[in-house]
C-alpha positions in Angstrom: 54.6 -32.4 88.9 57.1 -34.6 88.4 54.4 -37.9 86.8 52.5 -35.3 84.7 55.5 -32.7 83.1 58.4 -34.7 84.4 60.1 -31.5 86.1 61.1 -31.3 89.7 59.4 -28.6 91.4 62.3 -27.5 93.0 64.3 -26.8 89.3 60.9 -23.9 88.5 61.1 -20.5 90.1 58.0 -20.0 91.6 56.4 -18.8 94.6 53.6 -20.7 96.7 51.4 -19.6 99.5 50.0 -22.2 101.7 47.5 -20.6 104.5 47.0 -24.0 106.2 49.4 -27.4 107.6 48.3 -30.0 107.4 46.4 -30.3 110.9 44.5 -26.8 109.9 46.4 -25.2 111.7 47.3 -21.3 109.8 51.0 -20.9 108.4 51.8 -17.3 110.1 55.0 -16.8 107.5 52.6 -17.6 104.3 49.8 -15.0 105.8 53.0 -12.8 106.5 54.0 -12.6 103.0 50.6 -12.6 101.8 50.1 -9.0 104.0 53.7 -8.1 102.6 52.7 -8.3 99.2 49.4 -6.5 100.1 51.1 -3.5 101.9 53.6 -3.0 98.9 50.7 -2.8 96.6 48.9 -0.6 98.4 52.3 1.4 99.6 52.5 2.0 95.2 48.9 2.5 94.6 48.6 5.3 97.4 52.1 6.9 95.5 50.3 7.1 92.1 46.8 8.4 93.4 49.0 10.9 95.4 50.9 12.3 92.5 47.8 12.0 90.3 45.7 14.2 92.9 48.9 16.2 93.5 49.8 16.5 89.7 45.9 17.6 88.9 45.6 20.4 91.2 49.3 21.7 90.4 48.3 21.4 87.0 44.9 22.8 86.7 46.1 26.5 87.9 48.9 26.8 84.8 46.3 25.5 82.1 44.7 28.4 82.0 47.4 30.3 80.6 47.8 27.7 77.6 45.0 28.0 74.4 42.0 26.1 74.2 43.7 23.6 72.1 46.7 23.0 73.9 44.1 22.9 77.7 42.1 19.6 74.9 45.5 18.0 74.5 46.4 18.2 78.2 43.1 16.9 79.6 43.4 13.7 76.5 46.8 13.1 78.0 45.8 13.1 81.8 42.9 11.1 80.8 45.1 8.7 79.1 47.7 8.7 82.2 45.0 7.8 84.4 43.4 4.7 81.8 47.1 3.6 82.1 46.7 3.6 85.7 43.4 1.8 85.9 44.2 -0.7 83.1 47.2 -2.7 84.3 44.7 -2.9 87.7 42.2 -4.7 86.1 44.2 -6.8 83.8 47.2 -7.7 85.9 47.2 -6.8 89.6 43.3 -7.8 90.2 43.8 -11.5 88.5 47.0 -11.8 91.0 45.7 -10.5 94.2 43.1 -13.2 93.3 45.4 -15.9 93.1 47.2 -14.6 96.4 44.0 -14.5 98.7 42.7 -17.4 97.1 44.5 -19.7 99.6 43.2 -17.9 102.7 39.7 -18.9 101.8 40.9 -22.8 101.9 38.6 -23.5 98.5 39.3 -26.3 96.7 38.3 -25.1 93.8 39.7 -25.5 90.5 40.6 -21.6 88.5 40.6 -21.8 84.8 44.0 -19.9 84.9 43.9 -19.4 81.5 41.7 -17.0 82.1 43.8 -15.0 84.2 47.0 -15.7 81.5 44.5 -14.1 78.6 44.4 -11.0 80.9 47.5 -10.4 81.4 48.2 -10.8 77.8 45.6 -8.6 77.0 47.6 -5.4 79.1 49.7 -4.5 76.3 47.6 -4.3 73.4 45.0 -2.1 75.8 47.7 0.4 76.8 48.0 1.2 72.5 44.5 1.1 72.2 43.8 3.2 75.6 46.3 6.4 73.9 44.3 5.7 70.3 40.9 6.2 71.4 41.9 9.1 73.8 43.9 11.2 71.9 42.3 12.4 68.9 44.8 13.1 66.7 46.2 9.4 67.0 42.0 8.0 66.8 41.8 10.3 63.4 45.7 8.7 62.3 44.7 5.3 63.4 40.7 5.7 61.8 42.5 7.1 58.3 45.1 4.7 58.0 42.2 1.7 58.8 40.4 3.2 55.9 43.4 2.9 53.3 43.5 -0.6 54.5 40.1 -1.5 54.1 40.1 0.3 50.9 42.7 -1.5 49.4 41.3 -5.2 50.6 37.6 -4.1 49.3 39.7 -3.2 45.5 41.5 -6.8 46.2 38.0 -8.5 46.7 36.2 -6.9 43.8 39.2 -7.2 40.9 39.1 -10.8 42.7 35.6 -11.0 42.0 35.3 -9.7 38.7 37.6 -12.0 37.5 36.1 -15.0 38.9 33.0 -14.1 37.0 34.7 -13.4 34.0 36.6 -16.8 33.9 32.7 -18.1 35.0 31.0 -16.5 31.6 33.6 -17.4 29.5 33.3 -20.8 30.8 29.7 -21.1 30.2 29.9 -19.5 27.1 32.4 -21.9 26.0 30.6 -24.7 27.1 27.0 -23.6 25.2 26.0 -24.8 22.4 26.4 -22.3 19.3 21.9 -22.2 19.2 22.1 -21.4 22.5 24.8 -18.6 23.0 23.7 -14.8 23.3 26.0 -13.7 19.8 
């Protein structure tokens, strides 16, 4: 690190899981932390499907006291919640529990991890979109205010383009000879 960025390793905060020494032999702390990390994912995944489960059947009873339109706005809002769930495991947590058993395999591979960077770049702009396509009232706010907007750029374009060809025929027509010109 130090030829290529000219940073000592020891100056970055980061975290490294070697599986093997050097001899082949398996480094028990690195598969330690790598079950560690494992069993606190799984200790937080098994919360939130709990609740979820919990917080559907708790929920499902007092809905049908509540009007039609108030049970549609409930269900788009649970099935938001759970997008929200499923969304940050995809774009986030899978890419990283990659990278953590990747070592374990003893690969030598070489990971793009810019592909892994793009998704978890991507998380945020997917949680927006996730409670814009779900709940229609924000998909009919979001789809109206689009329209303005592409409205207003296609009356941009076409005064744009009217004027071009209006500078263009007065050009030409400028540039004819008086035989030739439509008058």
């Amino acid at each position: 690190m130090m030829q290529k960025y000219s940073t000592d390793f020891s100056e970055i905060a980061a975290m490294t899981l070697v599986a093997y020494d050097k001899e082949g032999n398996i480094r028990w702390f690195s598969i330690c932390c790598t079950l560690n990390i494992t069993s606190i994912m799984l200790v937080q995944y098994s919360i939130i499907i709990y609740c979820a489960v919990r917080m559907y059947i708790g929920m499902e009873a007092k809905l049908q006291m509540l009007s039609i339109s108030l049970r549609n706005l409930h269900n788009q809002f649970f099935k938001t919640l759970i997008l929200q769930i499923v969304t940050p495991t995809i774009t986030l947590f899978s890419p990283v529990m990659l990278i953590i058993y990747l070592p374990l395999f003893d690969l030598e591979c070489d990971i793009p991890t810019g592909i892994f960077l793009c998704a978890f770049t991507l998380y945020p702009a997917m949680d927006a979109i996730i409670v814009m396509y779900i709940v229609a009232d924000y998909k009919k706010a979001a789809k109206k205010m689009l329209k303005k907007a592409l409205e207003q750029i296609y009356a941009c374009l076409r005064t744009a383009e009217t004027d071009h060809s209006n500078r263009r025929a007065r050009s030409i027509a400028a540039n004819l000879p008086a035989a030739l010109s439509p008058n």
